[in-house]
C-alpha positions in Angstrom: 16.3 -28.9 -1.5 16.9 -26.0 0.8 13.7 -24.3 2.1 13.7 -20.7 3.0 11.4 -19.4 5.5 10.4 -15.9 6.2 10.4 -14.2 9.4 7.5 -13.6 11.2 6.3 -10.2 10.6 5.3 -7.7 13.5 1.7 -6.4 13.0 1.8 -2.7 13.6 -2.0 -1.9 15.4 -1.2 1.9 15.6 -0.5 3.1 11.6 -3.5 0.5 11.0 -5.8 2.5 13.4 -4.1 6.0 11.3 -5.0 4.5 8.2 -8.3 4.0 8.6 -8.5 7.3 10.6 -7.4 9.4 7.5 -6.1 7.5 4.2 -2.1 7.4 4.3 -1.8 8.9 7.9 -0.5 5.1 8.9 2.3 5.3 6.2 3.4 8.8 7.1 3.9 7.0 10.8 5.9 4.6 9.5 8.1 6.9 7.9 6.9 6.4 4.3 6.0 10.1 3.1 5.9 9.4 -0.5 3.8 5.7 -0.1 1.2 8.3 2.2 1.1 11.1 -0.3 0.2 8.8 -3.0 -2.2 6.5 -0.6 -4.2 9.8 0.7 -4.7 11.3 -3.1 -5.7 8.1 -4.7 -8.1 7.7 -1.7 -9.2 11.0 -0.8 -9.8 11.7 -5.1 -11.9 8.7 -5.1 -14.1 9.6 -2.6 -14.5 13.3 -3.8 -15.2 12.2 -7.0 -17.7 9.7 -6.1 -19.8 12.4 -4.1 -19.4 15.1 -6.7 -20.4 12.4 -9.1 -23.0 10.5 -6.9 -24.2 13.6 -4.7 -24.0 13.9 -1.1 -26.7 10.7 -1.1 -24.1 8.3 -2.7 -23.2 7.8 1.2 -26.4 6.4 3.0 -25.9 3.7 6.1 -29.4 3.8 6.1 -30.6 3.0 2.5 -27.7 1.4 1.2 -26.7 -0.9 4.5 -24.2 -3.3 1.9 -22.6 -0.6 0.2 -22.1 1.4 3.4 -19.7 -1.3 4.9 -17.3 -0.8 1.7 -17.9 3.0 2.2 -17.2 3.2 6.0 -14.0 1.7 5.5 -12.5 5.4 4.0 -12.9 6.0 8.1 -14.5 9.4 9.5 -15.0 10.6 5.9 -17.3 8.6 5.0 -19.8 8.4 8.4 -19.0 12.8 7.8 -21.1 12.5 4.5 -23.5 10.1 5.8 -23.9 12.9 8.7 -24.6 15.5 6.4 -26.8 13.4 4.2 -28.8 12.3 7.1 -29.0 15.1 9.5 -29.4 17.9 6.4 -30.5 16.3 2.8 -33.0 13.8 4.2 -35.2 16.1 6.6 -36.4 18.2 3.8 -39.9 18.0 2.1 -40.4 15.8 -0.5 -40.0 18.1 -3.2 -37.2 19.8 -2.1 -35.3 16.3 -1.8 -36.3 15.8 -5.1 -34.2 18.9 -6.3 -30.8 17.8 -4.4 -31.0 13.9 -5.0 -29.4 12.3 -7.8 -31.2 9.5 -9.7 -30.2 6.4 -11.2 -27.2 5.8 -12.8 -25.6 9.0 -11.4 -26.6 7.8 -8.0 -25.1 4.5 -8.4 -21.9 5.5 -9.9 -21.2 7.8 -7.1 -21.9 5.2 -4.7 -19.4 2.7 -6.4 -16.9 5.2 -6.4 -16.8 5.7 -2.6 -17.1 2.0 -2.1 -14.1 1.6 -4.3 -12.5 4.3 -2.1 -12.9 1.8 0.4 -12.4 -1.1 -0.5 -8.6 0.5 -1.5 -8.3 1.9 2.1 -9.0 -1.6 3.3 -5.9 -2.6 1.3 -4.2 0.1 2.4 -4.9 -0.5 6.2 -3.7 -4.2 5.8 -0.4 -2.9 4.4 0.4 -0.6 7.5 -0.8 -3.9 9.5 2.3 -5.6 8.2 5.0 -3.7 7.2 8.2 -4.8 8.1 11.9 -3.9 7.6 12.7 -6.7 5.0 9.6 -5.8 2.7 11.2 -2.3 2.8 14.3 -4.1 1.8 13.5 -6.1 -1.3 11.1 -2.9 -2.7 14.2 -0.7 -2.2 16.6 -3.4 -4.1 14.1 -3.9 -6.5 14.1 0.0 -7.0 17.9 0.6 -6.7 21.1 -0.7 -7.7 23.4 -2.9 -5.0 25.8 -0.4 -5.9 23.6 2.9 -5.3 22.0 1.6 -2.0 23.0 3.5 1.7 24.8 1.6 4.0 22.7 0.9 7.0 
C-alpha cells in the first residue's frame, strides 16, 4: 500500500491580515486577481445588503455582543457601521430613534446578513492562511487540459 503525504504548507500571516483588512485584498497579494474580485463582491454585497436591508442598527457590538463577533470579522467595515450607529443613530431622542430604527424581522435579517458576510470572510482569511503552490496546481489541472497548461 503506498501512502502519499502532502507537504507541509507555508502559512502566509500577511494576505491573512489583508483579508481581514478589506475582503479579497489577501488574494490580490497573492497574485489571484480573479479569486479577489469575486471574494470582495460576494463579501462586500453581503454586507451592503444586510445594512440596506437591516438599517445601519443591524451592526451593534453593544446590543447584539454574539452576532457582533460574526459581524467584526468583515474587518474595519463592520466596527465603521457600528461607529456610525453608535456615535450618530443611538444619541438621538427616543422618538427620533424610533423613526431610523428598523424593527423585527427587518432588523434581524439585516443582522444575519452581515454575520453571513462574516462568517464568509472568516473562510476567506483561512484560505489566504494556506495557500500554497500545489493547491494552485491541482485547481489549475482541474480547470485546464495537460495539453493547454504553460510550462513553468
Amino acid at each position: 500500500m503506498t501512502s502519499s503525504r502532502q507537504q507541509p504548507t507555508e502559512l502566509h500571516f500577511g494576505p491573512a491580515i489583508l483579508a481581514w483588512l478589506w475582503p479579497g485584498l489577501g488574494h490580490f497579494s497573492l497574485g489571484r486577481p480573479k479569486r479577489g474580485g469575486l471574494i470582495m463582491f460576494g463579501v462586500l454585497f453581503l454586507v451592503v445588503s444586510g445594512v440596506l436591508i437591516g438599517g445601519i442598527d443591524c451592526v451593534d457590538r453593544r446590543e447584539d455582543k454574539l452576532w457582533f463577533l460574526a459581524q467584526g470579522l468583515c474587518g474595519p467595515i463592520a466596527f465603521g457601521v457600528d461607529y456610525v450607529n453608535q456615535n450618530l443613530i443611538k444619541p438621538q431622542p427616543e422618538e427620533q430613534r424610533l423613526l431610523t430604527r428598523s424593527l423585527g424581522h427587518v432588523n434581524e435579517m439585516g443582522t444575519l446578513f452581515v454575520a453571513l458576510a462574516g462568517l464568509m470572510n472568516l473562510v476567506v482569511i483561512l484560505d489566504a492562511l494556506v495557500d500554497s503552490p500545489h493547491l494552485r496546481e491541482a485547481e489549475r489541472s482541474a480547470r485546464c487540459p495537460k495539453e493547454h497548461r504553460p510550462k513553468p
